[in-house]
MARBA-3410 file (N, C-alpha, C, O; in Angstrom, 1 decimal):
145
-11.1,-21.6,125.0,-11.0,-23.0,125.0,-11.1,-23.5,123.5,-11.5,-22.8,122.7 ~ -10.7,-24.5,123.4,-10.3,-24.8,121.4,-10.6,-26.6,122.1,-9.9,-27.3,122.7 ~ -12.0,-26.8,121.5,-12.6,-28.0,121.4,-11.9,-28.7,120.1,-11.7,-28.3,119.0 ~ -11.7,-30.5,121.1,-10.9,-31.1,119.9,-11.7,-32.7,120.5,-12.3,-32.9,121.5 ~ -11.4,-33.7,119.4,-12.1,-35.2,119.7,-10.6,-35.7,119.2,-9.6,-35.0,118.7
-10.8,-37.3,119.6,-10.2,-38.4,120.0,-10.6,-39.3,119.7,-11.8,-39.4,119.9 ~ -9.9,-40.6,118.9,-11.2,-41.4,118.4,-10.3,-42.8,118.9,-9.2,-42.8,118.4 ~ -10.6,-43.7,119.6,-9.7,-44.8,120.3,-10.7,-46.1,119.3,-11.9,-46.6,119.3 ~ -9.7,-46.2,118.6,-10.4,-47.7,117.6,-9.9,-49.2,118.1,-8.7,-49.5,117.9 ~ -10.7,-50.0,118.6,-9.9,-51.1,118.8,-10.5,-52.5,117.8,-11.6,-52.5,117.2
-10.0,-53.2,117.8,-9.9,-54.7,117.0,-10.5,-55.8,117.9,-9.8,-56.5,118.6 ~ -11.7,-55.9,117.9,-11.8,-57.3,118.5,-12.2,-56.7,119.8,-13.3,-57.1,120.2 ~ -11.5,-55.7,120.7,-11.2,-55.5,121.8,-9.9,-55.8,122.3,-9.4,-55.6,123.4 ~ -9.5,-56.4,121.3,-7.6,-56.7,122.1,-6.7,-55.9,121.0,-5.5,-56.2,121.3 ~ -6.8,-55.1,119.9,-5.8,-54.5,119.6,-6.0,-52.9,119.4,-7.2,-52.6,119.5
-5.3,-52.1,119.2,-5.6,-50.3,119.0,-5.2,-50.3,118.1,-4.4,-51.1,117.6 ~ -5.7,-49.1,117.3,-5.1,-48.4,116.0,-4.4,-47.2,116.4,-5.3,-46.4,116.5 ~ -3.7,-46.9,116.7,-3.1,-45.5,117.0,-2.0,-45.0,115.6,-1.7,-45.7,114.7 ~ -1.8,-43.6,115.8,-0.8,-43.1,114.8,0.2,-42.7,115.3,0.3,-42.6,116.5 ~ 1.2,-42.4,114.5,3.1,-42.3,114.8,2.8,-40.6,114.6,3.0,-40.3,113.5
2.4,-39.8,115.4,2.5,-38.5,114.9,3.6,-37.3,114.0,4.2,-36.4,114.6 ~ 3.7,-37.5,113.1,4.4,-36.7,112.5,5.0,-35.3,112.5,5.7,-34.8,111.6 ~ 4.6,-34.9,113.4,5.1,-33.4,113.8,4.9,-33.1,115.4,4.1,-33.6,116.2 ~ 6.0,-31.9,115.8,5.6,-31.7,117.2,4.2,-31.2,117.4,3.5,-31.2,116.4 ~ 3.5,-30.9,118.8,4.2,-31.8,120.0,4.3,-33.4,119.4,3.8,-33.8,118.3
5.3,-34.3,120.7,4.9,-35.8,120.7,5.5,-36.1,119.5,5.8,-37.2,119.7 ~ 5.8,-35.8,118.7,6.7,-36.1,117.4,6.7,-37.6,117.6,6.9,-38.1,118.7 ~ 6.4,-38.7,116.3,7.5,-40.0,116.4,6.5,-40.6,117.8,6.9,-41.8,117.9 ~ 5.2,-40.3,119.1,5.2,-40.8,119.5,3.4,-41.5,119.2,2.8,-41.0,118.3 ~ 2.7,-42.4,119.7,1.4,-43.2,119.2,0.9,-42.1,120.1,1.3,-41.6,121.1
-0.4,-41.8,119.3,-1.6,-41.3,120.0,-2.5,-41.4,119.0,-2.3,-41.7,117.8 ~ -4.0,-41.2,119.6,-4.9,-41.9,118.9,-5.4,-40.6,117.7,-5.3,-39.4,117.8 ~ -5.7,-41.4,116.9,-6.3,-40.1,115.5,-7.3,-39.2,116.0,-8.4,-39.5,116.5 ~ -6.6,-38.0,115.8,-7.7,-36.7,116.4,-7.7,-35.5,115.8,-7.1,-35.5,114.8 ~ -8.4,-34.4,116.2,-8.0,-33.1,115.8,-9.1,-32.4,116.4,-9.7,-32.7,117.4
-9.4,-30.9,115.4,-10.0,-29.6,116.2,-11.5,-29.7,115.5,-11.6,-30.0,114.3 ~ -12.1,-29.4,116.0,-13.9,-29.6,116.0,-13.9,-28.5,115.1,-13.0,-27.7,115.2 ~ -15.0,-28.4,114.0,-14.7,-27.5,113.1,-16.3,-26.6,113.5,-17.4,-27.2,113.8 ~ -16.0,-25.5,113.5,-17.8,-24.5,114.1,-18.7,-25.3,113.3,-18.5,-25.9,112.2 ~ -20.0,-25.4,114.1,-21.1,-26.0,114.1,-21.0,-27.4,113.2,-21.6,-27.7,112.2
-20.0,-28.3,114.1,-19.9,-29.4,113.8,-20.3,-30.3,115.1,-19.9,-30.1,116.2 ~ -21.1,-31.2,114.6,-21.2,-31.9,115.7,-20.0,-33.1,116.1,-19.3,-33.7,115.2 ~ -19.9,-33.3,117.6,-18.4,-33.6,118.1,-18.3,-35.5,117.6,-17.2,-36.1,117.6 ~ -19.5,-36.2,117.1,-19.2,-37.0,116.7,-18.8,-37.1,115.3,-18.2,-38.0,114.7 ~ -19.4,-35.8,114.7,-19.3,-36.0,112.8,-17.7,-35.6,112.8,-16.9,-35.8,111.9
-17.3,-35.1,113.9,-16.1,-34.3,113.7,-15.0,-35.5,114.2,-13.8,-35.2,113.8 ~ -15.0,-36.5,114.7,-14.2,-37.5,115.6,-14.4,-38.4,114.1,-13.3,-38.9,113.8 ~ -15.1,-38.6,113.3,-15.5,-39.7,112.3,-14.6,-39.0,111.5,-13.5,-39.4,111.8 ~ -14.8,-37.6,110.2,-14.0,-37.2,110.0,-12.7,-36.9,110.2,-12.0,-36.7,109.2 ~ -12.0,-36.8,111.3,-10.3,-36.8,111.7,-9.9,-38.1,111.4,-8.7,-38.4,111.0
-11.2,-38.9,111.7,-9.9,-40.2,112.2,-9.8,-40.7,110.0,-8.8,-41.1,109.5 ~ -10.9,-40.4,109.4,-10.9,-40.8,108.1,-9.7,-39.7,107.3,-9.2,-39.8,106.2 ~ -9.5,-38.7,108.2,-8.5,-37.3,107.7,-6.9,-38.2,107.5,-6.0,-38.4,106.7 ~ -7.2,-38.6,108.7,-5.7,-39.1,109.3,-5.2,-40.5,109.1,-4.0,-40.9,109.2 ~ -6.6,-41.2,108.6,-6.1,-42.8,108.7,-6.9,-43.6,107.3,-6.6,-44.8,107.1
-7.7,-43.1,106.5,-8.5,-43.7,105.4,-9.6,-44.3,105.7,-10.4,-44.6,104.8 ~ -9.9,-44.6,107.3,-10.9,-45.7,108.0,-12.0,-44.5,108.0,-11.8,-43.3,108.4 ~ -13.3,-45.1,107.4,-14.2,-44.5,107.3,-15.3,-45.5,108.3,-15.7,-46.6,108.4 ~ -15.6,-44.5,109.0,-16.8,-45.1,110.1,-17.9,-44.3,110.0,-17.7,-43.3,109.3 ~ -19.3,-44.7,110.5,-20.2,-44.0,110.9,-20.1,-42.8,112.1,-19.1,-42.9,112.7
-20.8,-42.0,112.4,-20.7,-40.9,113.5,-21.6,-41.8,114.6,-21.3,-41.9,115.8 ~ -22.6,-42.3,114.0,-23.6,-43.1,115.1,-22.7,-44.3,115.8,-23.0,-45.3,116.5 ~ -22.0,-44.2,115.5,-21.6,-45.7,115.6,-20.4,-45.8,116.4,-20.0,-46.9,116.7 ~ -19.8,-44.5,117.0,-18.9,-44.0,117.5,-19.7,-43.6,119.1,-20.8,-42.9,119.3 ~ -18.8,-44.2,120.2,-19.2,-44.3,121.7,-18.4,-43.5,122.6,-17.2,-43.9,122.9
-19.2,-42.1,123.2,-18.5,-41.5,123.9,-17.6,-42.1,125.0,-18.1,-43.0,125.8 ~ -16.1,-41.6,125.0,-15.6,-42.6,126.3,-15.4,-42.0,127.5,-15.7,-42.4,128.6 ~ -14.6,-40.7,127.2,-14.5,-39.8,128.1,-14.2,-38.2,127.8,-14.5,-37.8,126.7 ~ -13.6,-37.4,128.6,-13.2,-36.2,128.4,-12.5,-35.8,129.0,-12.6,-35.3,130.1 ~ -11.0,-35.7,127.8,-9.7,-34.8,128.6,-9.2,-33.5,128.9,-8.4,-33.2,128.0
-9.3,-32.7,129.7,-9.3,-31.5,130.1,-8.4,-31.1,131.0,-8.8,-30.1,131.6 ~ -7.4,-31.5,131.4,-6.3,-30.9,132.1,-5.8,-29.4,131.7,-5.2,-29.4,130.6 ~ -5.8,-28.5,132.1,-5.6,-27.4,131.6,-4.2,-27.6,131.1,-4.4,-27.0,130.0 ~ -2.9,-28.1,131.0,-1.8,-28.0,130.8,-1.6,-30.0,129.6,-0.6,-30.5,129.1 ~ -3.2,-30.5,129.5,-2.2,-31.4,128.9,-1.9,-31.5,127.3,-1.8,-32.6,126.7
-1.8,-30.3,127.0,-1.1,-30.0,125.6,-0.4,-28.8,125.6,-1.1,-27.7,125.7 ~ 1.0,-28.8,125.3,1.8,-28.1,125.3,2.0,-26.6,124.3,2.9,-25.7,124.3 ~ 0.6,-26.7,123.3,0.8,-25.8,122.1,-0.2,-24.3,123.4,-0.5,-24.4,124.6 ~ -0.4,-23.3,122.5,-1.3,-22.8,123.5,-2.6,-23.0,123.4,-3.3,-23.6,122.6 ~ -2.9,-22.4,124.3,-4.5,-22.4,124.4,-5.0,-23.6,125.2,-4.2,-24.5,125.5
-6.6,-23.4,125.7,-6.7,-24.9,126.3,-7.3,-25.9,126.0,-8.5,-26.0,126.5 ~ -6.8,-26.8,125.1,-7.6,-27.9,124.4,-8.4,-28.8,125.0,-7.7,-29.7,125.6 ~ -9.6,-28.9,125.2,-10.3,-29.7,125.9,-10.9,-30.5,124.7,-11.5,-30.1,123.7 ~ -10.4,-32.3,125.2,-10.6,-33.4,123.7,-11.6,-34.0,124.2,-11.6,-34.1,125.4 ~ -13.0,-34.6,123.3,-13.5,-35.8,123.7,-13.5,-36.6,123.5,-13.8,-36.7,122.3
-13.4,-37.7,124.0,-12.7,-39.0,123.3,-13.9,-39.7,122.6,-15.0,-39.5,123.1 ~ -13.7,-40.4,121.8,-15.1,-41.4,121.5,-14.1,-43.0,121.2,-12.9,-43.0,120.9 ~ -14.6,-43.9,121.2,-14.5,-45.5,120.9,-15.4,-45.9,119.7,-16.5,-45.5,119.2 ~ -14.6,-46.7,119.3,-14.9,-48.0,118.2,-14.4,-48.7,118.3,-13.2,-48.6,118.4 ~ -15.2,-50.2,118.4,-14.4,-51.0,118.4,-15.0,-52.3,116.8,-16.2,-52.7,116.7
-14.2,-52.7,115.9,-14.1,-52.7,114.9,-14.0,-54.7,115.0,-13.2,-55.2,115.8 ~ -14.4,-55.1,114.5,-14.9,-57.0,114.3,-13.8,-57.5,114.1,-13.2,-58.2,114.9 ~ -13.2,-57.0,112.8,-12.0,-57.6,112.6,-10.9,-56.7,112.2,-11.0,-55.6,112.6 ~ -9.7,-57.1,111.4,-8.9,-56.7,111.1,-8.8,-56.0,110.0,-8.1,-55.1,109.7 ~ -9.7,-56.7,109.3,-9.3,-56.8,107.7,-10.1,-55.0,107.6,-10.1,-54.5,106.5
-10.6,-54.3,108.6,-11.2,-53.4,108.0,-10.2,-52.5,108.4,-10.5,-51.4,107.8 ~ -8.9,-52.5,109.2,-8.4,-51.8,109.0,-6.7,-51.9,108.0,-5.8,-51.2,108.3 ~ -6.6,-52.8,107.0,-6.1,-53.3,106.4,-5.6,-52.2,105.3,-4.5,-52.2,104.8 ~ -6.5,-51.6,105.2,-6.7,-50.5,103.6,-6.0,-48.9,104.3,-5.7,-47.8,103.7 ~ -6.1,-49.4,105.7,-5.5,-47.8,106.4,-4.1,-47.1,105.9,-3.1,-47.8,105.6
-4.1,-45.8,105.7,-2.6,-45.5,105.3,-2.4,-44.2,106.3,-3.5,-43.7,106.6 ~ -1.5,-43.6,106.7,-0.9,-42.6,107.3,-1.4,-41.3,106.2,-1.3,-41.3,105.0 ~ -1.8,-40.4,106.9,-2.1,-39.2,106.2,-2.5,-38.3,107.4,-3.0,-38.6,108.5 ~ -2.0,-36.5,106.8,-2.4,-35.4,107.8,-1.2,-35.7,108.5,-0.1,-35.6,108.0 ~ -1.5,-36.0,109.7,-0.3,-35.6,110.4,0.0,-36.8,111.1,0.6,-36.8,112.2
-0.4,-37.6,110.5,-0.3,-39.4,110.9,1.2,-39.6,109.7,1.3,-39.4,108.5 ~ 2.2,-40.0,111.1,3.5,-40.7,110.1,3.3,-42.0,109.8,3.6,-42.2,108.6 ~ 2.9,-43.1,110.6,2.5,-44.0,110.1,1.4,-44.6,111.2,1.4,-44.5,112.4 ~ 0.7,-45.3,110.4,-0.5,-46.3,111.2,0.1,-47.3,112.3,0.8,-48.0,111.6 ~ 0.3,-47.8,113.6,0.0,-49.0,114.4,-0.8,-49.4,114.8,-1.7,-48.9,115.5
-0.5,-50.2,114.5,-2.0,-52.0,115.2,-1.2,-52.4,116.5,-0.1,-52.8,116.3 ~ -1.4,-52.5,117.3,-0.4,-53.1,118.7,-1.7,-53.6,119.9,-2.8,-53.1,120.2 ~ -1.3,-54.4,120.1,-2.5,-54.9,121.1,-2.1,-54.1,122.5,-1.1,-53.6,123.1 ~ -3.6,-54.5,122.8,-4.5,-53.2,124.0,-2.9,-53.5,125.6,-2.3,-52.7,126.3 ~ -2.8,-54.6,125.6,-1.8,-55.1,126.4,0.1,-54.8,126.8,0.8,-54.8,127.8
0.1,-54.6,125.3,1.5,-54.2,125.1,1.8,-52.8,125.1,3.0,-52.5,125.1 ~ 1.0,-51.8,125.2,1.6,-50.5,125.1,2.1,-50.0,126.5,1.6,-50.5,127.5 ~ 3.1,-49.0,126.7,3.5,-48.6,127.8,3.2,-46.8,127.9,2.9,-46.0,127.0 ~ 3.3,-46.8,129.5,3.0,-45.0,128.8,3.8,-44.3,128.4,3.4,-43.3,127.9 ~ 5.0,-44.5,128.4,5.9,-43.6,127.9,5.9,-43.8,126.3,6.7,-43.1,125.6
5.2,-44.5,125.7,5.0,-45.0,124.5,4.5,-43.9,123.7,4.8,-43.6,122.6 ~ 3.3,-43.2,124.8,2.0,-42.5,124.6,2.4,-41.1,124.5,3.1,-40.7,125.4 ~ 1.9,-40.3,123.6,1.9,-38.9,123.4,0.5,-38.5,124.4,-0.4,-39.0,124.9 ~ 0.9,-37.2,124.2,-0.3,-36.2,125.2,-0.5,-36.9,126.6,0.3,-37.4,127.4 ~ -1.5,-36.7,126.5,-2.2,-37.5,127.6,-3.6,-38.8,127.7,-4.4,-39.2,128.5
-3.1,-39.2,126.3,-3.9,-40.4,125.8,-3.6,-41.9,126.0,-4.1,-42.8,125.3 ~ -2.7,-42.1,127.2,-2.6,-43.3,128.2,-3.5,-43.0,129.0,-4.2,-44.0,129.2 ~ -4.1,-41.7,129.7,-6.0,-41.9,130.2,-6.7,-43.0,129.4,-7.1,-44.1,129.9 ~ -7.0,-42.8,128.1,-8.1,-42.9,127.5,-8.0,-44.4,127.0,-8.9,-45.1,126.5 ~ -6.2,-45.0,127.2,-6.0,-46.3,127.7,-6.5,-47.1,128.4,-7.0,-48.2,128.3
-6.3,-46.4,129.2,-6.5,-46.9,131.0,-8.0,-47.2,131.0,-8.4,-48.3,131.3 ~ -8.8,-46.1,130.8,-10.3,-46.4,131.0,-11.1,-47.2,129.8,-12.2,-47.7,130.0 ~ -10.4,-47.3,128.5,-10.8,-48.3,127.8,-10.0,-49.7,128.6,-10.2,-50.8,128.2 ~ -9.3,-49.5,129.3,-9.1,-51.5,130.0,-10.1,-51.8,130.8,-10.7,-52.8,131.1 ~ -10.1,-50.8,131.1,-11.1,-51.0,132.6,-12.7,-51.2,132.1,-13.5,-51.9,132.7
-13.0,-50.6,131.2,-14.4,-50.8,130.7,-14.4,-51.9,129.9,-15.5,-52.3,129.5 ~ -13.4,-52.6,129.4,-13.7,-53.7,128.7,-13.3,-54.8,129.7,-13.8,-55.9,129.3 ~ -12.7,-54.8,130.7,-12.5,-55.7,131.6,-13.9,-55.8,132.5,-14.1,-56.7,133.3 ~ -14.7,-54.9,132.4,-15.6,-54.7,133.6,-16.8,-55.4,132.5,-17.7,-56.1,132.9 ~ -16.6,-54.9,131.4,-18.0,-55.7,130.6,-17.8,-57.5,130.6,-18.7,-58.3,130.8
-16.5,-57.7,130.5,-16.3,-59.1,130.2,-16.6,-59.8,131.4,-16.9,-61.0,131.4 ~ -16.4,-58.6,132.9,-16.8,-59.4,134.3,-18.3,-60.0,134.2,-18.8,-60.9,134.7 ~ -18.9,-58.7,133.0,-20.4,-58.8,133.8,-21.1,-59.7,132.5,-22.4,-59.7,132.4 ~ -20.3,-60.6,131.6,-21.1,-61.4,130.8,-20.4,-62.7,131.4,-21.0,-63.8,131.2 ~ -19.1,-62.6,132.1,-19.0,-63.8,132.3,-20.0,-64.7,133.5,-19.9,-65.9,133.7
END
């Protein structure tokens, strides 16, 4: 098994940061900044790290919110079985991801709101981690309204 994290950053709650991946798999397609857990790394210092590897956005590890965990035996095409865990951020405003640039294996940065994406848009299997960040932010918003 080849442990890897996921880091789903959103704006406000209405926009994502995703990257244009630059190499196969998914080539050219958005998925969120990630990579492979490095030995005796803890899986949040390691999610903080990728996404700062891949995007310039420097976050805390505390500050990063488990969302879920992708494990489909087949949903990455390279070998081996990558099991990711996803974590959340969600970020005040804009301006903090302003200074972001593409780097690692990020071809370039998108900002696209939470609403607009489609799945075929989506690399891997990170329209899950879509799906259950709508639903958890629609379900918070039920329970303050």
């Amino acid at each position: 098994m080849i442990l890897t994290v996921d880091i789903l950053v959103t704006i406000a709650k209405k926009e994502v940061l995703l990257i244009k991946r630059a190499k196969p798999p998914f080539e050219d397609r958005l998925v969120m900044p990630g990579g492979h857990v490095e030995e005796e790394e803890e899986l949040c210092v390691a999610a903080a790290r990728e996404l700062e590897e891949e995007t310039r956005l420097t976050v805390s590890s505390e500050s990063l919110v488990p969302l879920l965990v992708l494990d489909a035996i087949d949903r990455d095409p390279r070998p081996g079985h990558r099991v990711s865990h996803v974590f959340w951020i969600d970020l005040l405003d804009r301006s903090m991801v302003e200074m972001c640039r593409a780097e690692s294996d990020a071809k370039e940065i998108v900002i696209r709101s939470l609403d607009s994406l489609v799945e075929s848009d989506i690399g891997f299997d990170h329209w899950f981690a879509l799906e259950k960040l709508k639903k958890e932010i629609a379900h918070e918003s039920a329970r303050v309204s």
